[in-house]
N, C-alpha and C positions, 0 to 999 in steps of 0.2 A: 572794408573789412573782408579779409579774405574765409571761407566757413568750407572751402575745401581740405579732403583730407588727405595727406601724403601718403602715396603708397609705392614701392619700391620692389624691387625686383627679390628681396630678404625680407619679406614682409613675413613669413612664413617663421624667421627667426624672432619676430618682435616678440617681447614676453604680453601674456593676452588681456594682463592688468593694465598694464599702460596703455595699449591698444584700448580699452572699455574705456578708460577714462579720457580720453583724449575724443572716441566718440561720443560721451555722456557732453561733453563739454562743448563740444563744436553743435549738439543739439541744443545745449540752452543757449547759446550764441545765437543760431536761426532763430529761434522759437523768440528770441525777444528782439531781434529784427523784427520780423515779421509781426508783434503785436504792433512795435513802433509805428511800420509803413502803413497798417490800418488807419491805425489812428491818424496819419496824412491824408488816407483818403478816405477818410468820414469828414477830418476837418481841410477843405482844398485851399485852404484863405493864402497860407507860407508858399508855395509851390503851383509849379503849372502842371496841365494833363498832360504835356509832351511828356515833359520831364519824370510824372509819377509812372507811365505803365512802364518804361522799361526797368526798374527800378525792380518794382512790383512786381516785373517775370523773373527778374533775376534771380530774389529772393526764394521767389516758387520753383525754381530750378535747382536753385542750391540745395532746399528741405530736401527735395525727390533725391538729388544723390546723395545723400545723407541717409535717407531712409533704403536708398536700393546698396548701398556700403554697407548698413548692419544686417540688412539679410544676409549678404553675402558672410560677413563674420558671423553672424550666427552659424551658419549652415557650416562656416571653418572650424569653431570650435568644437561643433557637434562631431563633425568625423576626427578632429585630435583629439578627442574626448576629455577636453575642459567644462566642456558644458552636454547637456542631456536632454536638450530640449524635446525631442519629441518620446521619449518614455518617464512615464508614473513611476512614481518612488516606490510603490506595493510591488511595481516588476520586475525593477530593481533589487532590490531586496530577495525578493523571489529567486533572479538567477543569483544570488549567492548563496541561498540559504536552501538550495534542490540537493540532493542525496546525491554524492559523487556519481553512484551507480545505475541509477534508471530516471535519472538526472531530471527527479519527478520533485512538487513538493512533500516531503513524509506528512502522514494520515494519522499518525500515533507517534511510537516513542520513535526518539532520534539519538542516536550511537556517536560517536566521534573517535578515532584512532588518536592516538599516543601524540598527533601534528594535528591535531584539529580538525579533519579531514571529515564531515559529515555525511553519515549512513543511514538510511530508516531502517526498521525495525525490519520488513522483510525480506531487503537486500542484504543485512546484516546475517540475520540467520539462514540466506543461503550461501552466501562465502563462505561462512561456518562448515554447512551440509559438504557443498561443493570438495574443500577441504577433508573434510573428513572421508569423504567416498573415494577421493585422489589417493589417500593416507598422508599428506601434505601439512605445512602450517597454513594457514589462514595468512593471509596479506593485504594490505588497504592499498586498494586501486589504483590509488595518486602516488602515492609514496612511495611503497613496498615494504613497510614498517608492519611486524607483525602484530593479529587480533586476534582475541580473545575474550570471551565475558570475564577475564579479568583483567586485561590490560584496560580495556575499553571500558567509558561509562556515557552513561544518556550525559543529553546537555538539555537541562530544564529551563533555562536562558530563551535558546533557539525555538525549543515549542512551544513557550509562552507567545514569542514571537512570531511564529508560525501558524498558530491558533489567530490569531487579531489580523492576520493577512485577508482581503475580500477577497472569494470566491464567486464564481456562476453556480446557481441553483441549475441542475440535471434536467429542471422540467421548465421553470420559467422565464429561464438566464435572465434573471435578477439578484444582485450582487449585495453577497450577506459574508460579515468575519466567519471565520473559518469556527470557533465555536460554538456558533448559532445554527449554523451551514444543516449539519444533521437530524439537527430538530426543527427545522423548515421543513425541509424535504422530507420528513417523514410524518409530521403531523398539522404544519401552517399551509403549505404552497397546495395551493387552491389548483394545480397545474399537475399533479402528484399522479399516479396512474393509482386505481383500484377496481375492484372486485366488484362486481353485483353482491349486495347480501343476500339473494335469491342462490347462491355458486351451490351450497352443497343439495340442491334440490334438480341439479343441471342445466344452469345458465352459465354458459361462457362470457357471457361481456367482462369487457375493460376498458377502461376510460378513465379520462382525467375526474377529477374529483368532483368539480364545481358540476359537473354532467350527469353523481349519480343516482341525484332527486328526480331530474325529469325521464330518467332510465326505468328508474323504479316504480314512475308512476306508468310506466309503458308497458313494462315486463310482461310477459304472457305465464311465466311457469308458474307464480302461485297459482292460475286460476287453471292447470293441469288435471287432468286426472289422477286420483291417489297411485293408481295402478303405474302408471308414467312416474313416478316422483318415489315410489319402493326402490323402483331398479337399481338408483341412480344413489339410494339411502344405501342398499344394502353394498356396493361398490366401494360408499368411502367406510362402512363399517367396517367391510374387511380389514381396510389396511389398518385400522383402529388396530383389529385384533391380534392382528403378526405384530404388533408393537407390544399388546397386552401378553400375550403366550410369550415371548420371549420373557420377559420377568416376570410373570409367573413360572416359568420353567427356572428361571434361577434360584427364585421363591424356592419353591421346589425341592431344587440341591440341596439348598442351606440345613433344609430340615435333616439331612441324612445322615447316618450315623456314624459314618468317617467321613468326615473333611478338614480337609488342611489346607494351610495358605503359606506361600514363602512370598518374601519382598526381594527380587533377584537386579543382578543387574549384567546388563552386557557388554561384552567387552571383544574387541574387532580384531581380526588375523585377515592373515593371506595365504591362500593355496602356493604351495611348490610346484607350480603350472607352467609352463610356457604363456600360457596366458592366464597370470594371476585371475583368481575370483575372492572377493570380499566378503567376507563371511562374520557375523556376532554372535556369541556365544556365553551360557551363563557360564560358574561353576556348578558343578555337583551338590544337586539337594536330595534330602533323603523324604520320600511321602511312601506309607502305607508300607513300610520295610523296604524298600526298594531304592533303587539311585535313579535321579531322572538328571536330563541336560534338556536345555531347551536350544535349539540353534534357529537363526534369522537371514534372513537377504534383503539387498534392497533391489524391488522390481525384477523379482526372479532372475539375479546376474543378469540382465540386460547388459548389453554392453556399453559403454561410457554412459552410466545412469547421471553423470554428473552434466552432462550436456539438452537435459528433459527436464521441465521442472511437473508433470505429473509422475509426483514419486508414489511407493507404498511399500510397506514393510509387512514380507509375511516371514511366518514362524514356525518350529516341527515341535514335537514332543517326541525324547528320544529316551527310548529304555536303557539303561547301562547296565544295572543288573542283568545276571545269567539266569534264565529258568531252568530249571533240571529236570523237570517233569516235561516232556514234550507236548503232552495230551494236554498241560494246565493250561490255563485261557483266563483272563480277567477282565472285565470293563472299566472305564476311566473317561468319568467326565472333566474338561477341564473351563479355565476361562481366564481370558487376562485383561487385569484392571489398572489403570490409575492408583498407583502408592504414593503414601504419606512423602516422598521423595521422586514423586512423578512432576513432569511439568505438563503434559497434555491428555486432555481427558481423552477414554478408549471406553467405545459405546460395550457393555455386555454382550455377546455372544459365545452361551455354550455350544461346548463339541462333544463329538463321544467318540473312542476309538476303545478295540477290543485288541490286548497286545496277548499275543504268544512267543512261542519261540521262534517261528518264521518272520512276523513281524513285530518289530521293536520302533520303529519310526511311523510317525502320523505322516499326512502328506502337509505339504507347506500349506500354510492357511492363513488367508490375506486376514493384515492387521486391522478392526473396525477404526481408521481415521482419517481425516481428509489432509488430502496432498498440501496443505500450507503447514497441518497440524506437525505431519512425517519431517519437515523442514526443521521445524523446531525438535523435534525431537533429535535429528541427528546432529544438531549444531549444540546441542546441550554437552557439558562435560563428561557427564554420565547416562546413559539409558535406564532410567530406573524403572519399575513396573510391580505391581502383585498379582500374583499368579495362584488361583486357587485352583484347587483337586475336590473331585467329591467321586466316592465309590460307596455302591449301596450294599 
């Protein structure tokens, strides 16, 4: 019985089914050789010892290039990529199902263009941004098929999908689905960093979790002097209170006896420049007799703001009324907030500016938001905001 396998200078073209089955088959051929010749030399009664060992090497020869022939096709179909042997299907998966763009797996929602082409949620909204700062459409990376929050919709599919994928925990790299993933690491994983509970009395420690009994039971600063342990009260009170005085100063406003609110929206031009600048603007509303305009930038005309991703958006208040009186003078507090047609929240901060006839424009005044929040806002269709007035 011959149990070698033919191989040929076109072995490369053989199709890789027949190829497996030809070696599946030339392994059960050996393999029950080889029980047979046991069984000759457990029972030596048929046959002599000359005769059995070479028999008996041969056999053991044969298995070994049998077995060193499928590594080799293994390791052939692995680089013609009929087979996968040395990667997990979760990683698999994984490189198909990564966001064309930061070619990461998405954390939240997942976008898809018009060709299937998958986007996360923050890549998505700065092609949007991007776009919109350029004055450009919007284009999906792979394709060039244009995007839009209406061309485009999530794929609930994919994050389903994408949620059950295992991840490494941040602190224990122990591998949990990706839905569980956040709530390990923020309240199970024993590996988690935290605080002293002694912190707002002024103990710096941190450490992992499982460490912060025998920390505690170590601590020096409860048994401090009071005197030691005011300074450190009265430091985090402060910042308490710039939090509290701010809405209470809004509190404040509310009560006054003219206040007004408009729900505005902005809308973008370009300077007649030699070197264009981007500018959003509302239209003309009317508070306290008067016409105001509100105008915007992004990152105070920086130049190619679309090339940074820390953005921010500041904003003017601009008198359009004429004052006729020279000597007249009035004060104006303002604030802008989050509208029933906003999509990102903008923390309170009033201002106060005093307009006459010399001055009619506030100076620009950076927007209360963070630089992912500014992303979303410029990738939205619309800028929407409420903009309240108060004058006492």
């Amino acid at each position: 019985m011959n149990c070698s396998i033919t191989t040929s200078d076109n072995f490369n073209t053989y199709d890789s089914r027949l190829l497996a089955q030809q070696i599946s088959q030339n392994l059960i051929e050996s393999t029950s050789l080889a029980q047979s010749m046991n069984a000759e030399v457990t029972n030596p009664s048929t046959s002599s010892a000359s005769s059995e060992e070479p028999q008996f090497k041969k056999v053991k020869l044969e298995k070994s290039e049998i077995d060193d022939q499928l590594n080799k096709n293994s390791a052939h179909f692995a680089t013609s990529g009929h087979f996968y042997t040395t990667k997990k299907l979760e990683d698999r998966i994984g490189g198909i199902l990564c966001c064309t763009v930061c070619l990461d797996l998405p954390q939240a929602s997942i976008y898809q263009c018009s060709n299937g082409h998958l986007m996360c949620a923050g890549c998505f909204a700065h092609l949007l941004a991007d776009a919109r700062l350029k004055d450009e459409q919007a284009t999906c990376p792979n394709c060039r098929c244009e995007i839009s929050k209406q061309t485009c919709c999530r794929n609930l599919a994919v994050e389903k999908t994408v949620s059950e994928l295992p991840a490494n925990c941040l602190h224990c790299d122990v591998m949990y689905p990706r839905n569980l993933l956040d709530i390990h690491q923020k309240e199970e994983c024993m590996e988690r960093p935290i605080k002293c509970k002694f912190g707002q009395i002024g103990c710096n420690w941190e450490g992992p979790f499982h460490e912060l009994d025998s920390h505690c039971a170590e601590c020096v600063h409860p048994t401090k002097p009071a005197k030691e342990i005011m300074g450190f009260l009265q430091e985090n009170n402060s910042k308490c209170q710039q939090e509290q005085i701010a809405l209470n100063q809004l509190a404040n406003f509310l009560s006054y006896e003219k206040v007004c609110f408009n729900d505005l929206q902005f809308k973008q031009y370009k300077t007649d420049e030699i070197t264009p600048k981007l500018y959003f603007e509302t239209n003309r509303f009317n508070a306290f007799f008067h016409q105001w305009v509100l105008k915007a930038r992004v990152n105070d005309n920086q130049k190619n703001p679309n090339l940074t991703l820390d953005r921010y958006i500041s904003f003017q208040l601009i008198l359009k009324s004429k004052l006729t009186n020279s000597h007249s003078s009035f004060q104006i507090s303002f604030c802008a907030l989050k509208g029933p047609f906003g999509e990102v929240p903008i923390n309170p901060r009033v201002h106060t500016f005093e307009f006459n006839q010399a001055k009619t424009e506030t100076d620009f005044i950076k927007l209360s938001i963070k630089a992912t929040d500014c992303n979303k806002l410029l990738a939205s269709k619309t800028i929407n905001f409420r903009f309240f007035m108060f004058q006492p």
